[in-house]
N, C-alpha and C positions, 0 to 999 in steps of 0.2 A: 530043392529046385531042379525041376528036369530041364534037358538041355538036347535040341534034336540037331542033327547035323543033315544041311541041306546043299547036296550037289550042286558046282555051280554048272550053268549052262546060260544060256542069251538072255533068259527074264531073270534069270538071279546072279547075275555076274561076280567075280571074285571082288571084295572090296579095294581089294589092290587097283585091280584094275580103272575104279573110280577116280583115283587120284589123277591129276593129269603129269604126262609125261615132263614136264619141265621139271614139275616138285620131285619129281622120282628119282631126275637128275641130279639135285640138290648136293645130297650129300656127298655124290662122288666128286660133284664140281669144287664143293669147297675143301673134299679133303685134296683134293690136286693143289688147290690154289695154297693150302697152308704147306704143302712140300713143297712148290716150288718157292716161295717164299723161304722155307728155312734152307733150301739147296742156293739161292741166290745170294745166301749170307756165310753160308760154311763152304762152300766152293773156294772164293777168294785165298782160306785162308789153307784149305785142305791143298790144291795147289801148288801155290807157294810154298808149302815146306818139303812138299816132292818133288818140288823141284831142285830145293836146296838139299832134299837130302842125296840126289844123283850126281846134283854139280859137286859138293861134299866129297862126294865116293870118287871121284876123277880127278883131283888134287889135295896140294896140301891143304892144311886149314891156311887162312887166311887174313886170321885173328891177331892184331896189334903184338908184339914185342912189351911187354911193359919196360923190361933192362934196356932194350933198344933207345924206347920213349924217353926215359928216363935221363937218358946220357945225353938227346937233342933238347930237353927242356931246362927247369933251374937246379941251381945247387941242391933247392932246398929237398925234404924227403918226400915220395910219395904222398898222399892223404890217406888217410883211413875211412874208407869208404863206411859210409851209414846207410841204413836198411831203411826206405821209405814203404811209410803204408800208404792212406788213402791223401793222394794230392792231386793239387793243378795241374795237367800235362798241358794247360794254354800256355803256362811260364814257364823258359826257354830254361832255369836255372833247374827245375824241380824232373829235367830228362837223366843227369846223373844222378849215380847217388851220392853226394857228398855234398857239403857247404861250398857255395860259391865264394865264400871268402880262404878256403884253402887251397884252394888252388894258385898254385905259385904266378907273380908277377911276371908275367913271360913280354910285356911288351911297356916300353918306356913312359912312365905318367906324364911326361912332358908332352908325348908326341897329339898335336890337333890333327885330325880327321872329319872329316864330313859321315857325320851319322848316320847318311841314309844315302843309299842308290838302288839299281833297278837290275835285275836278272831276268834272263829272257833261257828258257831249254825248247827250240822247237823240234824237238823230236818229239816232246811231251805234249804241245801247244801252249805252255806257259812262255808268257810275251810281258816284258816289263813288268815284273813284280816286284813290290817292293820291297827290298831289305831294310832291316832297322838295327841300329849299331847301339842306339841310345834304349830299347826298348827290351823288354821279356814279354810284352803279349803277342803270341802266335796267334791269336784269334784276328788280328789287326795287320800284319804283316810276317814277312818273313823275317827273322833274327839272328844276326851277328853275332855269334856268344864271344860276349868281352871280353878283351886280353887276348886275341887273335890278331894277327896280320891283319891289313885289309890288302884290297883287289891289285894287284900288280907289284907289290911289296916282295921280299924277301920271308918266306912263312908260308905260312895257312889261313885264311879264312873260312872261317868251322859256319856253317849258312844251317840253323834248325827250321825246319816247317811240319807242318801240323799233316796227319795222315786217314785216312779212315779206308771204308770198304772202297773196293776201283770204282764200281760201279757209280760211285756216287761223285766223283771226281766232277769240279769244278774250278778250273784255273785262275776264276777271279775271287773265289772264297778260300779266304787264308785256313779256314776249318780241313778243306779238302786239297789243298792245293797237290801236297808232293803225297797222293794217293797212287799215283804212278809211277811212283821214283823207284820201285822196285823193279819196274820193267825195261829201267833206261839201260841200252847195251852201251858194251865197250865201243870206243870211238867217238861217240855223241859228243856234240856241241855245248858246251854253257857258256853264254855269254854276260857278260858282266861291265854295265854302263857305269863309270866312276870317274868323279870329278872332271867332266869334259872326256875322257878318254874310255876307250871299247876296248876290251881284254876277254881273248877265248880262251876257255879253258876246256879239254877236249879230255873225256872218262877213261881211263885208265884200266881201273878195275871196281868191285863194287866189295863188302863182305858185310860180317857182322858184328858185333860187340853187346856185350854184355851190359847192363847199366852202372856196375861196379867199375868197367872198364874206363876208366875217366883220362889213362892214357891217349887216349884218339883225340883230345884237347890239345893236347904236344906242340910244341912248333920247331920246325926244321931250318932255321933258316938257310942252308946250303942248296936251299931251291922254292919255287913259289909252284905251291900247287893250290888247293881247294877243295875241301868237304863239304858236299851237304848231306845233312843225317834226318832222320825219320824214324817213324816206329816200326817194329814188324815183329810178325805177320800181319798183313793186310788186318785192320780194323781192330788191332789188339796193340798192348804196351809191355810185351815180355822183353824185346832185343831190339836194338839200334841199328837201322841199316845205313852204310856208309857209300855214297857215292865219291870214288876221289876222281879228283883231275888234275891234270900238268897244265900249265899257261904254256900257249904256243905262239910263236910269233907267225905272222900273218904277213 
């Protein structure tokens, strides 16, 4: 088969040329659209850990005392943390690793409480959310992990919420809610609506734990502070990040 090659010029144009310029566009447009798409997903989390690795490098670590913990919570001994595979991270028990039933009785079976009140962080925009005391799904609310103080008590109130990319943060979906609890500074406000009465609790400091770290459950009664814990990095479930706060009077 002969094959003759014919120069382009204005009645025999390049076949390139044919194509119209949008379609030519095409592929450069969609290969931008799939980077920025994978850059609007690995950002969050690239980020985030550079930032923690600089704050990291300019103090101590930051990471719970277990002997500390140990000596504010029960007699009885530490648990022996167990290694979870693939689980629910909507239920509030399945964020450590350990059986919710060993963890020591830190708060009296007699005492009644009101299972449910409302939190408000507006540095974040989150306004009256609901906390649940009687519940484990994080899909439905925010939760009180049981055997905590509650709100103006003597203790801790340990507050888990559900976390994903920032980007997708939405205050009235308990999926997204505390997707910004990583960016809340020292000083910030949490407010806490319970039983008729409004109790600020104002951030302290923030760090991180481990999921074996099941000490950050603790209760101190020698002061009334406040946790809420999350996942991290942004849109992942390797590490616990811990917002604490002190109650302040007002």
């Amino acid at each position: 088969m002969a094959y003759q090659y014919i120069k382009a010029d204005q009645k025999h144009p390049s076949p390139g040329k044919l194509i119209p310029r949008y379609l030519r566009l095409a592929p450069i447009l969609v290969s931008s659209l799939g980077l920025a798409m994978v850059t609007a997903v690995a950002w969050p989390v690239v980020n985030y850990s550079v930032s923690q690795f600089f704050q990291n490098e300019n103090q101590t670590s930051n990471l719970l005392s277990p002997i500390y913990y140990e000596a504010l919570g029960s007699e009885d001994t530490n648990p022996s943390p167990a290694i979870i595979g693939e689980v629910d991270y909507t239920r509030a028990s399945n964020w450590f690793a350990f059986s919710p039933q060993e963890l020591p009785a830190i708060v009296p079976t007699t005492q009644v409480e009101i299972p449910e009140y409302s939190l408000s962080i507006p540095s974040l925009g989150i306004s009256g959310a609901t906390v649940k005391a009687n519940s484990e799904d994080l899909s439905a609310s925010l939760i009180q992990y049981h055997q905590t103080s509650f709100p103006g008590q003597p203790g801790t109130p340990v507050i888990f919420g559900h976390s994903t990319l920032p980007q997708l943060f939405d205050p009235k979906n308990y999926l997204t809610i505390f997707a910004t609890l990583p960016t809340i500074k020292t000083g910030s406000d949490i407010i806490i609506d319970y039983q008729g009465v409004t109790y600020t609790y104002r951030v302290k400091k923030t760090y991180e734990v481990k999921p074996t770290e099941v000490e950050v459950l603790r209760q101190d009664y020698s002061q009334k502070t406040l946790k809420l814990i999350t996942c991290v990095p942004p849109g992942t479930k390797l590490r616990r990040l811990v917002a604490e706060a002190d109650l302040i009077k007002l």
